[in-house]
C-alpha positions as CSV (number, residue, x, y, z in Angstrom):
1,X,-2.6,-60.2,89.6
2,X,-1.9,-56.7,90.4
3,X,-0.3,-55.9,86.5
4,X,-3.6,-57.7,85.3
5,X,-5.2,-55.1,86.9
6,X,-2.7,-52.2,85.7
7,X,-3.8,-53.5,82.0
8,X,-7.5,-53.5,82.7
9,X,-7.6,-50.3,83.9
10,X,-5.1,-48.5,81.2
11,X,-8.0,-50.5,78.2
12,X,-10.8,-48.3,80.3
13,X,-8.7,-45.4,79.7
14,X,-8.2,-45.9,76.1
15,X,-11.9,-46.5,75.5
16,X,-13.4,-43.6,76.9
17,X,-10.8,-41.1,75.4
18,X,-11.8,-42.7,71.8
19,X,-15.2,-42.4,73.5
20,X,-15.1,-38.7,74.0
21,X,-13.2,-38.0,71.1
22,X,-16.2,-39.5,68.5
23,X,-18.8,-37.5,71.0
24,X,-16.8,-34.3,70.4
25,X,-16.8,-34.6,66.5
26,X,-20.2,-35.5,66.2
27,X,-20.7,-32.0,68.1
28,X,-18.4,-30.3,65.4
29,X,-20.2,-31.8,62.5
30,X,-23.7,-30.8,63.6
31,X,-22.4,-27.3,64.6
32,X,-21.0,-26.7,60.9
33,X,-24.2,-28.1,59.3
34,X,-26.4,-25.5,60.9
35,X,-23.8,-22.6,59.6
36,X,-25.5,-20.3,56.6
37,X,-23.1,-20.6,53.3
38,X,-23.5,-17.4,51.2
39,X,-20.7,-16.5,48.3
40,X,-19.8,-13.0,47.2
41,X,-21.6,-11.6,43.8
42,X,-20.3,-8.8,41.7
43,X,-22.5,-7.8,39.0
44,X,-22.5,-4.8,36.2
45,X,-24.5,-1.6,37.0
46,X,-27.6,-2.0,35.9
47,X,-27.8,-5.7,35.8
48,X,-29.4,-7.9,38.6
49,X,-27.8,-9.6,41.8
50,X,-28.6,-13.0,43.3
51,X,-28.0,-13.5,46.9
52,X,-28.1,-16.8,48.3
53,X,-27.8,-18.8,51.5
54,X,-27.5,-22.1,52.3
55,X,-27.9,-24.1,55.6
56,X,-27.4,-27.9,55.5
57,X,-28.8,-29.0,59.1
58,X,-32.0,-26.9,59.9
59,X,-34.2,-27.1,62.9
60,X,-36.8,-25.3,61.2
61,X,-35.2,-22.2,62.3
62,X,-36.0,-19.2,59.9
63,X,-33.2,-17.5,57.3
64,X,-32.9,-14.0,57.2
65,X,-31.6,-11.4,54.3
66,X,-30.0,-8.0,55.9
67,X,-28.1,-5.3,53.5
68,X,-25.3,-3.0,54.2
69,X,-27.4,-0.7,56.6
70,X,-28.6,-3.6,58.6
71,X,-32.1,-3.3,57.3
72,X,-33.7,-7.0,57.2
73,X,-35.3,-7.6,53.5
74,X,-36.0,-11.1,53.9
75,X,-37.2,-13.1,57.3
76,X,-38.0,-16.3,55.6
77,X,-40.4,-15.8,52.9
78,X,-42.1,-12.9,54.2
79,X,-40.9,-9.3,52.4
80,X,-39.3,-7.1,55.2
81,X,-38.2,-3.8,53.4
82,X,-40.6,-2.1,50.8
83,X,-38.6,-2.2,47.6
84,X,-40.0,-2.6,44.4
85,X,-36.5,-4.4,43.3
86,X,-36.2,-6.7,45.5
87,X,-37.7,-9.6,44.9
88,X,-38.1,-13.6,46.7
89,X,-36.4,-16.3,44.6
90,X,-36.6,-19.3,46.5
91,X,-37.2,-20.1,50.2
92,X,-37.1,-23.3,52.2
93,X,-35.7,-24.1,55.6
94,X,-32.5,-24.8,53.9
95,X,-32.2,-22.3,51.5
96,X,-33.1,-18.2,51.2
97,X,-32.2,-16.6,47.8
98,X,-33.2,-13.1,47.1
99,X,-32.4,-10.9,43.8
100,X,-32.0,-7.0,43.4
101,X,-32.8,-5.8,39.9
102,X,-31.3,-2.6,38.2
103,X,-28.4,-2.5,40.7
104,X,-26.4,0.9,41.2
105,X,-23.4,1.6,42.5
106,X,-25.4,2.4,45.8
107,X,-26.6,-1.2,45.9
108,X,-22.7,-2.1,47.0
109,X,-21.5,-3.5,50.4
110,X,-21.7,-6.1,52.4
111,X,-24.9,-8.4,53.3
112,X,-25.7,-10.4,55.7
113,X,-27.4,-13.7,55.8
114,X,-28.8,-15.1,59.7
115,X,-29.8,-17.9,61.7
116,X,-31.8,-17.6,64.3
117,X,-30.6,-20.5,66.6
118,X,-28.6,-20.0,70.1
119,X,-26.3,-18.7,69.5
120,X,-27.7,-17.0,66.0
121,X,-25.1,-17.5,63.3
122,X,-24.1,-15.2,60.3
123,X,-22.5,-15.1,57.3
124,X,-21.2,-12.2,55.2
125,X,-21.7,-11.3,51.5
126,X,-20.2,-8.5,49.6
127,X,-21.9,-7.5,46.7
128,X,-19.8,-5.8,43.8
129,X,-20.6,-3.4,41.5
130,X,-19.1,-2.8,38.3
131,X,-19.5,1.0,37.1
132,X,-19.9,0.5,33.1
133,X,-17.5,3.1,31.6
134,X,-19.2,5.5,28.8
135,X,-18.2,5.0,24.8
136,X,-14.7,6.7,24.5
137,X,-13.9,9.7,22.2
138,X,-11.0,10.8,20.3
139,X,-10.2,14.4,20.3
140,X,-7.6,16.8,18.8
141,X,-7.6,16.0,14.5
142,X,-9.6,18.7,13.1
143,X,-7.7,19.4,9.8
144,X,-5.4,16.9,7.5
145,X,-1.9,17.3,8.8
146,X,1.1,18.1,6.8
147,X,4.0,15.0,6.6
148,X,6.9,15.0,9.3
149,X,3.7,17.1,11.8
150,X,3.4,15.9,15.0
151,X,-0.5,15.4,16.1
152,X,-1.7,14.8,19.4
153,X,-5.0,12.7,20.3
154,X,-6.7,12.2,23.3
155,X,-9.4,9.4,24.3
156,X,-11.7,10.0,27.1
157,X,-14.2,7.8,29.2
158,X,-15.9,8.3,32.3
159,X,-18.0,6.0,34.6
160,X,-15.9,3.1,35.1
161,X,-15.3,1.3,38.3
162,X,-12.8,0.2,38.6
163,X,-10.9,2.0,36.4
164,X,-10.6,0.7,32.5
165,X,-7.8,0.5,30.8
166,X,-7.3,2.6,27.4
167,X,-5.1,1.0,24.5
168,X,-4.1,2.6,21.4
169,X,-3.9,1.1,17.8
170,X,-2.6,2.2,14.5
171,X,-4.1,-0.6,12.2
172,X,-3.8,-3.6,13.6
173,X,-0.6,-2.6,15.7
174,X,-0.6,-1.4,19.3
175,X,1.2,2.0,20.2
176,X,1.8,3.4,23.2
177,X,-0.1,6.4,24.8
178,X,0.3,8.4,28.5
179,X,-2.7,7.2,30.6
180,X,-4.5,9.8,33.4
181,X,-7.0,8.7,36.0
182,X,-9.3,10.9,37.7
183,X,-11.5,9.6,40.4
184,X,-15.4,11.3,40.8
185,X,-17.3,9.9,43.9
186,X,-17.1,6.1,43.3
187,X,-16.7,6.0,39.6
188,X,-12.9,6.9,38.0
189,X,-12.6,9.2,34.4
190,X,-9.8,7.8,32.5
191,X,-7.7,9.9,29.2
192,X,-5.0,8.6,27.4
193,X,-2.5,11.1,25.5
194,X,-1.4,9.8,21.9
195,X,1.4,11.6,20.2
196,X,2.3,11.0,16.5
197,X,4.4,11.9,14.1
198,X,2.7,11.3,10.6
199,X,4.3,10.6,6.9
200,X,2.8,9.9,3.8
201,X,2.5,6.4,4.7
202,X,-0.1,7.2,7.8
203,X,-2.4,8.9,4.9
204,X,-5.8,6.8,5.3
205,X,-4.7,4.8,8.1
206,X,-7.1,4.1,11.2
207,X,-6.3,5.2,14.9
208,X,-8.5,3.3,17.1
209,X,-9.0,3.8,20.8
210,X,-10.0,0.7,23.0
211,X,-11.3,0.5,26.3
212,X,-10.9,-2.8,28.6
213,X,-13.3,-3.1,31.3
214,X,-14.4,-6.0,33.3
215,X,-18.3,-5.0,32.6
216,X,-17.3,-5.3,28.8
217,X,-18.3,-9.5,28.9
218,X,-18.6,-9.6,24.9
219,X,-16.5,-7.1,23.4
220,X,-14.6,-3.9,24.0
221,X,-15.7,-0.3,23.3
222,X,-13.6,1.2,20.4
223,X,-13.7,4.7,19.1
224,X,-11.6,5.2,15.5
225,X,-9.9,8.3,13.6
226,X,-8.8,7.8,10.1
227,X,-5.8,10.5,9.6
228,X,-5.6,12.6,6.7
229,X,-2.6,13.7,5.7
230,X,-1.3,16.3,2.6
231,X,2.2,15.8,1.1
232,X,4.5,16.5,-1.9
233,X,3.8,14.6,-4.5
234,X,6.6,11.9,-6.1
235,X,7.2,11.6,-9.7
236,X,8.6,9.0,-11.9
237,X,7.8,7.9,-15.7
238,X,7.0,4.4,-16.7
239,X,8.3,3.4,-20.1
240,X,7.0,1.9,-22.6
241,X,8.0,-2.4,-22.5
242,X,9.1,-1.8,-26.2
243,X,12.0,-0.5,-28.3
244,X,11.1,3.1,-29.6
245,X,11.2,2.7,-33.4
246,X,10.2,4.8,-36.8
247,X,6.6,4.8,-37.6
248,X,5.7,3.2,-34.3
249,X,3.5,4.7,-31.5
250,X,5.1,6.0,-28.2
251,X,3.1,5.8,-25.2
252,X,4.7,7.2,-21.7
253,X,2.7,7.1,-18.2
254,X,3.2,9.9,-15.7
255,X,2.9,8.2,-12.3
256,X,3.3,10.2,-8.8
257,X,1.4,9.3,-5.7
258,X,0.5,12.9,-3.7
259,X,-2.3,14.4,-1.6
260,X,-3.7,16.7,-2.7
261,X,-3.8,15.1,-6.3
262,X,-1.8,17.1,-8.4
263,X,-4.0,17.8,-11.5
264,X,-3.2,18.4,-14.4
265,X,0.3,17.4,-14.9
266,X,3.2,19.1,-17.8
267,X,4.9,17.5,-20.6
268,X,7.7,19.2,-21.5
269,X,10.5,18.5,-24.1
270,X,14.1,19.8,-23.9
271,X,12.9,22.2,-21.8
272,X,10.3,23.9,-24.0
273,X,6.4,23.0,-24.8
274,X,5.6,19.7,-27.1
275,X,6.8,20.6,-30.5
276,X,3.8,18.5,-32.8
277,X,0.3,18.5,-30.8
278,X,-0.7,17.1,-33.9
279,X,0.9,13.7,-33.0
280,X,2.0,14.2,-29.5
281,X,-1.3,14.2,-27.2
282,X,-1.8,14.5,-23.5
283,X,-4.5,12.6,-21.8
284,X,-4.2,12.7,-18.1
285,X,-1.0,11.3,-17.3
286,X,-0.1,9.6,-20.7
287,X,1.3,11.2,-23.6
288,X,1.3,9.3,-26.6
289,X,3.7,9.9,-29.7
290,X,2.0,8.8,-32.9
291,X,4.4,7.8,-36.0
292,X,7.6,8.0,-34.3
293,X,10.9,9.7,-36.5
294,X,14.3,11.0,-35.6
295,X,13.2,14.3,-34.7
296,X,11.6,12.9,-31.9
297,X,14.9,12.0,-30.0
298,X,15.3,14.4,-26.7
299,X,14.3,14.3,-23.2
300,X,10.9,14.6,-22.1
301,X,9.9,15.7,-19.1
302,X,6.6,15.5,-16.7
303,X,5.9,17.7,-13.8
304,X,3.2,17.4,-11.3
305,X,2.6,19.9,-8.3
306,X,0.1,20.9,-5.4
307,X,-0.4,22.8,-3.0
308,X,2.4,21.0,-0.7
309,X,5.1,20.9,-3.3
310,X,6.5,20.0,-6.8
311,X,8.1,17.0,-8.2
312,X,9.6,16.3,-12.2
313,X,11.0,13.2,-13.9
314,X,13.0,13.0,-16.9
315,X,13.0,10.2,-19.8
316,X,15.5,10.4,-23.0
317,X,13.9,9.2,-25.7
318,X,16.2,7.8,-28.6
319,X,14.0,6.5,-32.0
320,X,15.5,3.5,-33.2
321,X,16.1,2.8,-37.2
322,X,13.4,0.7,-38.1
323,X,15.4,-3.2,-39.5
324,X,16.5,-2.5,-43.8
325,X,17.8,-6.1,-45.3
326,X,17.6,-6.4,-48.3
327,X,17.6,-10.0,-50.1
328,X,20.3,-10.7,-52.1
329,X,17.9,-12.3,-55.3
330,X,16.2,-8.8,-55.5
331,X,17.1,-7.4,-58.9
332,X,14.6,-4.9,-59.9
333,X,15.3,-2.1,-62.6
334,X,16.1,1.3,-60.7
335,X,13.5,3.1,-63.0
336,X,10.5,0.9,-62.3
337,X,11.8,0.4,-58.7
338,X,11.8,4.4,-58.4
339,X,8.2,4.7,-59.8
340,X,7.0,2.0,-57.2
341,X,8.3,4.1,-54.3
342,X,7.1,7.4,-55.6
343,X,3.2,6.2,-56.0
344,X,3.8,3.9,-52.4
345,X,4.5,6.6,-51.2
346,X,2.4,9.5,-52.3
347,X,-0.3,7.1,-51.8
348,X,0.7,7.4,-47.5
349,X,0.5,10.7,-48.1
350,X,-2.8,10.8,-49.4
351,X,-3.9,8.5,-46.7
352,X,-2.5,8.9,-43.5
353,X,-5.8,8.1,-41.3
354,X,-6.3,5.4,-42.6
355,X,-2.7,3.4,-43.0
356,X,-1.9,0.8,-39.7
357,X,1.2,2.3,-38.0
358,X,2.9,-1.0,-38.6
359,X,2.3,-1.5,-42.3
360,X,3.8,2.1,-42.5
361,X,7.1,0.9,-41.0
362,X,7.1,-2.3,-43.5
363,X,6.8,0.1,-46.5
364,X,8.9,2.7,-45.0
365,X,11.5,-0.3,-44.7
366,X,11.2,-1.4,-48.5
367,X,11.4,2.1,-49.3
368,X,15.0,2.4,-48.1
369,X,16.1,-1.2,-49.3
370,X,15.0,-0.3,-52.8
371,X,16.7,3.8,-52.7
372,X,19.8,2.0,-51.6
373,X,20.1,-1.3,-53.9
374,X,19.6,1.7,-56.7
375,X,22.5,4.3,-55.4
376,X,24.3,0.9,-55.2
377,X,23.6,0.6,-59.0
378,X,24.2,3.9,-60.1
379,X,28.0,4.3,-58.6
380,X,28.7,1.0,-59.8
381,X,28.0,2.2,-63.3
382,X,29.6,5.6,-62.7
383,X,32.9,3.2,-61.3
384,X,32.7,1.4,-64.7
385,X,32.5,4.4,-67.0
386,X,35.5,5.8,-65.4
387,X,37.6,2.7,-65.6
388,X,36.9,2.5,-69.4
389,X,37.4,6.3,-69.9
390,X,40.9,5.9,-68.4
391,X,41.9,2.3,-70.3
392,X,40.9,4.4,-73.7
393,X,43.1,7.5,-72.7
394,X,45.6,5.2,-71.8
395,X,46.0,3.6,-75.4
396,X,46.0,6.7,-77.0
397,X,48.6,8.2,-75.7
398,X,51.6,9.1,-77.9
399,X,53.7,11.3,-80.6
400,X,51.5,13.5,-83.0
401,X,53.6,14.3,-86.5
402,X,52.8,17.4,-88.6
403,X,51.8,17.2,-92.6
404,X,55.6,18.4,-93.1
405,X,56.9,15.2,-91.5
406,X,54.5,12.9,-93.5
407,X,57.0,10.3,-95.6
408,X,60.1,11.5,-93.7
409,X,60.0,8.4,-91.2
410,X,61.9,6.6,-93.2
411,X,65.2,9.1,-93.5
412,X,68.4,8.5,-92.6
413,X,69.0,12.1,-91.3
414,X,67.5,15.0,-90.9
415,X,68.5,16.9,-93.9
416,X,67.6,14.0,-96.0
417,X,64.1,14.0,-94.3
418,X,63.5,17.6,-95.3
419,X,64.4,17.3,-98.8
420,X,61.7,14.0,-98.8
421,X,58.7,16.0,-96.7
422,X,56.1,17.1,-98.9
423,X,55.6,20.3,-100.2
424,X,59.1,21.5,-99.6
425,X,60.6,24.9,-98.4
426,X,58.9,26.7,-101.6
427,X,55.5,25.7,-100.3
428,X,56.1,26.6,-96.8
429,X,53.0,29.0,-97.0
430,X,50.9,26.8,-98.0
431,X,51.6,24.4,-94.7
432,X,49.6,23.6,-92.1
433,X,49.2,21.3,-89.2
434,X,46.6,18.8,-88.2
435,X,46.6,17.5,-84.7
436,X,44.5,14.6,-83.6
């Protein structure tokens, strides 16, 4: 009996603690309900800033807007503070929202949103201003640098708050510059310090300075310097894809990158001026060699300067032999052959303007064939004559008699072939001799 009780009474005791327990929450829950909800704004200077409070259980009890200085602006729907920008958005007993337009930085702090119950609750709103900073400018490139100078830019930009952020590029590339910030009342000014050293590759080439800023929702503000820079000029000679050859055309190009353009450039050859204008012409950077020959051959030169410097390249130029075959079943007569050649080729004389370059070579080329085949001709006839001249020498080579011996061939001895000579020793004045 008495543990029945003992139980009894510790089941009271568990009730009302689960009793009080549900009593207290429900307290809770309807204190939180009746709490205003605001959230904290930032906005860009200049722009506009809502401001809004929120209460989820509501007595009917009246919301209420205050700024940084405590100054009510709202009390429900009724208009508080005289000021043109601020203006009523929306009002109910469960909701106050208020907008300031054109915000400045003075607009910043921290609001306050009420409710009048006991005890009256708040809640806290800071509203953020963003200080827009001011399009950036690149100072210090007032004249085209010389190569291997070192230049120094600087980028400025006031206004911002917070402070931006300054980034250098060269092109598409990032480089690195030396940021300073200065701070002015509430607002920050912000330079960067670039220093370059320029070549002839950084002729043309853009420098841009960017500025990061939260207010900057779309895109970034960039300020851009394209460098100028003066250098030496470089020199080299393109040649021509062909074999240099008699009669042909010569054409070599004078290429050089510098700044300033070097204008005109020199053609030189072997040191001294062009030897025939008439078939060696400049025009701009080309010279062109018309009807190419072996006095051609040398080293040509061409030189290009400014006002920065001088640069030279050399080409030797060797003219080829244009190709002389001649076909073995060609057997024309030197004399008519000769005659051919002469009126060929006093008619390229008389015609020079108006004979193709090429066909020149061709006839050039038979020309030669046909002036060898007949030297061929000629020493092989000159080699003949002189091997029959010396077969006939040959067989007449011998003993001569004189008229005295005639008829003596036949005598035993020499006193015998006296006595049988003709015309004796009486008719030695009358003898004579005959040689052959």
């Amino acid at each position: 009996m008495i543990l029945k009780q003992h139980l009894l009474l510790t089941l009271y005791s568990f009730c009302g603690i689960l009793l009080k327990v549900a009593v207290t929450k429900s307290k809770v829950k309807g204190s939180q309900g009746s709490f205003p909800i605001t959230q904290n704004v930032t906005v860009v200077e200049g722009g506009t800033a809502n401001l809004t409070c929120r209460v989820d259980h509501n007595d009917n009890t009246s919301l209420q807007w205050s700024n940084p200085a405590q100054q009510t602006l709202y009390f429900g729907d009724k208009k508080a503070l005289r000021n043109n920008r601020i203006e009523l958005v929306r009002f109910s007993w469960h909701e106050l929202i208020i907008s300031i337009t054109d915000v400045t930085l003075s607009d910043e702090g921290q609001y306050t949103c009420s409710v009048f119950t006991m005890p009256v609750k708040t809640s806290k709103s800071f509203l953020t201003v963003l200080g827009v900073p001011e399009k950036p400018e690149i100072a210090g490139f007032t004249k085209p640098a010389l190569e291997k100078d070192t230049i120094t830019l600087t980028c400025n930009t006031s206004g911002s708050k917070p402070a931006a952020d300054i980034r250098w590029f060269k092109n598409d590339k990032e480089i690195k510059g030396v940021k300073e910030v200065n701070a002015s009342g509430k607002t920050f000014t912000v330079k960067s310090i670039l220093e370059l050293k320029v070549d002839r590759n950084d002729d043309g080439v853009t420098i841009t300075c960017r500025v990061d800023h939260e207010s900057h929702s779309s895109a970034p503000q960039l300020a851009t310097q394209v460098l100028q820079v003066h250098y030496a000029p470089i020199v080299k000679i393109i040649p021509p894809t062909e074999l240099p050859q008699e009669g042909h055309y010569l054409t070599l190009v004078c290429d050089f990158n510098g700044n300033p353009i070097p204008e005109p450039v020199i053609w030189t050859k072997d040191g001294g001026e062009l030897p025939d204008p008439n078939r060696m012409t400049v025009n701009g950077r080309e010279l062109t060699i018309a009807f190419l020959n072996k006095t051609d051959n040398g080293t040509y030169r061409c030189e290009a300067s400014n006002s920065i410097g001088q640069d030279s390249a050399e080409y030797p130029l060797f003219v080829c032999d244009f190709p002389t075959t001649l076909s073995p079943s060609t057997t024309t007569p030197p004399q008519t052959t000769t005659t051919t050649t002469t009126v060929s080729i006093e008619t390229s004389a008389a015609s020079p303007s108006t004979t193709d370059p090429n066909a020149l070579a061709d006839q050039a080329a038979t020309d030669h064939a046909v002036i060898g085949g007949v030297v061929a001709v000629v020493v092989f006839i000159t080699l003949c004559l002189i091997i029959v001249l010396g077969r006939y020498l040959a067989r007449h080579k011998g003993t001569y008699l004189t008229n005295e011996a005639k008829g003596a061939e036949d005598a035993p001895d020499a006193d015998t072939a006296i006595i049988n000579a003709e015309g004796n020793q009486a008719n030695a004045d009358e003898k004579k001799e005959y040689f052959i």
